[in-house]
Backbone as a ProteinNet text record, in pm:
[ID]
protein_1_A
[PRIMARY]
XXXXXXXXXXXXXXXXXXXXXXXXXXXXXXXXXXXXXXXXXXXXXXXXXXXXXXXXXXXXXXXXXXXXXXXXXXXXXXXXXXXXXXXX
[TERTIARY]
6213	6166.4	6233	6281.1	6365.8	6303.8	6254.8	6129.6	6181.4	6134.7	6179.6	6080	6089.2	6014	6028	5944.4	5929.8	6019.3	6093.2	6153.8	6127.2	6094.7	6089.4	6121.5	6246.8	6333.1	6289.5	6207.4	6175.5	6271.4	6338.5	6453.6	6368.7	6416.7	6340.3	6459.2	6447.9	6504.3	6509.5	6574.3	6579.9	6532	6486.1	6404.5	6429.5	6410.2	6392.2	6269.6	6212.6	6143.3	6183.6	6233.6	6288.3	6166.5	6120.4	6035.8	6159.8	6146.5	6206	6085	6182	6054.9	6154.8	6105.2	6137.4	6250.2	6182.9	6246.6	6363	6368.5	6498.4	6573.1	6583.7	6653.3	6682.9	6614.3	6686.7	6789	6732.2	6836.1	6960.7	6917.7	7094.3	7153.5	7119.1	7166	7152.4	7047.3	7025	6971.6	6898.5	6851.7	6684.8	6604.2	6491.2	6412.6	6510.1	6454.6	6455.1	6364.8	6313.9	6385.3	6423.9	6534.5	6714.6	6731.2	6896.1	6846.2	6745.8	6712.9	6741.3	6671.3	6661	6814.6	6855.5	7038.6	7069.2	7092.5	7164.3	7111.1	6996.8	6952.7	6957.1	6976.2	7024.5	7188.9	7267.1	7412.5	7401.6	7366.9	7327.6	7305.3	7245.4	7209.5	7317	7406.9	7498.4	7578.3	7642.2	7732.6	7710.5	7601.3	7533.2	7553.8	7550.4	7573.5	7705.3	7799	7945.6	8009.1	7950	7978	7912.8	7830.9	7756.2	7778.9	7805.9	7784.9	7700.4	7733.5	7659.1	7520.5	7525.1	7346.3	7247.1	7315.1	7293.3	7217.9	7266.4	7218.9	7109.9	7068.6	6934.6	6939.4	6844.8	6820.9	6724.7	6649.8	6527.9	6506.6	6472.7	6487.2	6324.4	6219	6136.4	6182.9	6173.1	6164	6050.3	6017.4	5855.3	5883.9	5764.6	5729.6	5611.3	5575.6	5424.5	5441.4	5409.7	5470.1	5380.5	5442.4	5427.4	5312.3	5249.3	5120.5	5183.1	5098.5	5153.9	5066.4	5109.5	4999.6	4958.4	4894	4887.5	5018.2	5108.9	5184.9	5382.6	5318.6	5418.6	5506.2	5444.1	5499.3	5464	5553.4	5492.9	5389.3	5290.9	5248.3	5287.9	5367.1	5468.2	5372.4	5221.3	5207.9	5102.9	5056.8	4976.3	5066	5168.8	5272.8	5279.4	5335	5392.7	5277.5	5165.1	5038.2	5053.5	5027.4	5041	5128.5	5248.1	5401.6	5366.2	5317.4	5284.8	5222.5	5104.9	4983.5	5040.6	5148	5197.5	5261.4
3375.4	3404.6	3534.3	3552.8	3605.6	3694.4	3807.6	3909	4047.1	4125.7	4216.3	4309.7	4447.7	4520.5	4692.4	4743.2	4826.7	4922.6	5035.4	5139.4	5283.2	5373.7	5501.4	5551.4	5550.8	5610.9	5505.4	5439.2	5342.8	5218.5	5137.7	5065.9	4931.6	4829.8	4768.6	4679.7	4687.4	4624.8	4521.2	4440.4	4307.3	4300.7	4219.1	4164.1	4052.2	4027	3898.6	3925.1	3775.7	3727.1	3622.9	3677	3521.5	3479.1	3328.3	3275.3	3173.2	3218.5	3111.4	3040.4	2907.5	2857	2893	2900.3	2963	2835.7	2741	2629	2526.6	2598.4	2555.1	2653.6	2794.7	2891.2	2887.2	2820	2809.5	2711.6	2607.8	2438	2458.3	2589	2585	2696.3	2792.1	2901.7	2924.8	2879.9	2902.4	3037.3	3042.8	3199.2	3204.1	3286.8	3255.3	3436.9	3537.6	3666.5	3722	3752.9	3803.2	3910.5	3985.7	4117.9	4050.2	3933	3857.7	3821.6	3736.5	3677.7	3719.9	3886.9	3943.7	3971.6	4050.8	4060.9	3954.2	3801.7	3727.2	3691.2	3705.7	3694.8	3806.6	3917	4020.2	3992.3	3939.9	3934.2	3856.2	3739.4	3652.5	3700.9	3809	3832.1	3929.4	3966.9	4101.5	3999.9	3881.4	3813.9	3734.5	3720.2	3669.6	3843.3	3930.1	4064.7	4076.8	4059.8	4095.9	3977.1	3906.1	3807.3	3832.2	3957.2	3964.4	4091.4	4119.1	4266.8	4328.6	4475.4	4563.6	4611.2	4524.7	4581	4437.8	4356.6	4233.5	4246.6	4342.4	4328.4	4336	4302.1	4272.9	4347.9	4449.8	4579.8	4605.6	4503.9	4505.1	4371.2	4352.8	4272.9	4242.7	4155	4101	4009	3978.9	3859.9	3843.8	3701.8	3683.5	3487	3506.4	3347.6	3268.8	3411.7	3392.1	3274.1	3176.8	3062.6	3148	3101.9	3140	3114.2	3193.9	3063.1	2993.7	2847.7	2738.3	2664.5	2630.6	2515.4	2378.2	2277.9	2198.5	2070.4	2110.3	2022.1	2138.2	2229.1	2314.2	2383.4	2415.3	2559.9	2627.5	2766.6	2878.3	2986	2993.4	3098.6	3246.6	3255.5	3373.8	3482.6	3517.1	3557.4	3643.8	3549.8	3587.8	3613.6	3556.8	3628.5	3762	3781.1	3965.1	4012.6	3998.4	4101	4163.3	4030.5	4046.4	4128	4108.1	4190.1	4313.3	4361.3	4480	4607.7	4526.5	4600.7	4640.3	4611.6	4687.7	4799.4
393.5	259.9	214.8	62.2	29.8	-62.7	-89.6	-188.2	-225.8	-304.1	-349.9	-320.9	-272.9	-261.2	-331.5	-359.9	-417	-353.9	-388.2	-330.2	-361.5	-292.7	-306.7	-449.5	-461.4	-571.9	-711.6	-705	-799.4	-831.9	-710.8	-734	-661.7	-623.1	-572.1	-454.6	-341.7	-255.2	-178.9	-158.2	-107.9	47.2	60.6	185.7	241.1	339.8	366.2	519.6	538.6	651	721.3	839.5	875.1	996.5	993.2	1093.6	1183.1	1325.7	1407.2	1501.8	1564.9	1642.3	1775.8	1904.3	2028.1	2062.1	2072.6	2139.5	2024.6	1953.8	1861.5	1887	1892.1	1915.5	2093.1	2175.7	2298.4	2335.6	2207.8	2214.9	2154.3	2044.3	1979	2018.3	2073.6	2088.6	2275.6	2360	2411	2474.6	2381.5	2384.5	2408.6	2539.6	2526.2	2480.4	2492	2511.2	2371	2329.5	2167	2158.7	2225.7	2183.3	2154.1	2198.4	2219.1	2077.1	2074	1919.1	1801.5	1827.5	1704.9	1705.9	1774.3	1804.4	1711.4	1761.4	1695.1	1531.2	1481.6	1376.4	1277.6	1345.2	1276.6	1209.6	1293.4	1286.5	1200.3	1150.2	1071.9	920.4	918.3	773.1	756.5	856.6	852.8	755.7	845.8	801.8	658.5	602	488.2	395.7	380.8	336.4	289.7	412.9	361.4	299.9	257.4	163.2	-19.3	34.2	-129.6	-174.7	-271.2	-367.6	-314.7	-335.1	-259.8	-318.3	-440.2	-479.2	-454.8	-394.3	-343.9	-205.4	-82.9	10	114.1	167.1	238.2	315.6	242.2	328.7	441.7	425.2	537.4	559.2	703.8	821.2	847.3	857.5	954.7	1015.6	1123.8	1223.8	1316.3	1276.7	1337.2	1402.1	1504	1469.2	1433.8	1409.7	1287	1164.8	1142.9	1049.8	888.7	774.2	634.2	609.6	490.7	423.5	368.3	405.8	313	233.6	106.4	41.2	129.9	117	135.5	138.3	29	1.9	94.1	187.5	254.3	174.7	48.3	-21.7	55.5	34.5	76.1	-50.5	-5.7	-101.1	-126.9	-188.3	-213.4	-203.4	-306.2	-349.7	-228.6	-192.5	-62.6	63.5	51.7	195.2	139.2	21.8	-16.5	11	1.6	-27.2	133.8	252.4	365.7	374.2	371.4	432.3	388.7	209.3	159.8	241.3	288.5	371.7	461	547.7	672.4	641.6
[MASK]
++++++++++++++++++++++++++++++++++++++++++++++++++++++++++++++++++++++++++++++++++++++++

């Protein structure tokens, strides 16, 4: 999930949340240790970055495998994820 967050200087900065599941990340990557993970999922958004303008880029990183709120019909509830992410 892709959100904008408030910034110090009054600017607002790009975010993202990424959710993985363990056992897809060991089948394709073969990876079972949450520090290699974040490593390779980090590189991931590096490489998604130097492809975009620099007021474009995703300045902050969660990685969880905490799954989203979802509606019933598997939206995510945007509105109630930010509040969550906010509070931390």
């Amino acid at each position: 999930m892709v959100y904008g967050k408030p910034d110090k200087d009054g600017d607002t900065k790009i975010c993202v949340k990424i959710v993985y599941d363990k056992d897809i990340m060991e089948e394709m990557y073969g990876l079972k240790e949450e520090d290699k993970i974040f490593e390779l999922l980090t590189k991931k958004v590096k490489e998604v970055n130097k492809k975009m303008p620099a007021y474009k880029y995703i300045r902050e990183v969660m990685i969880t495998t905490e799954p989203l709120i979802k509606t019933t019909t598997a939206k995510i509830k945007r509105h109630e994820e930010l509040a969550k992410i906010l509070q931390k």
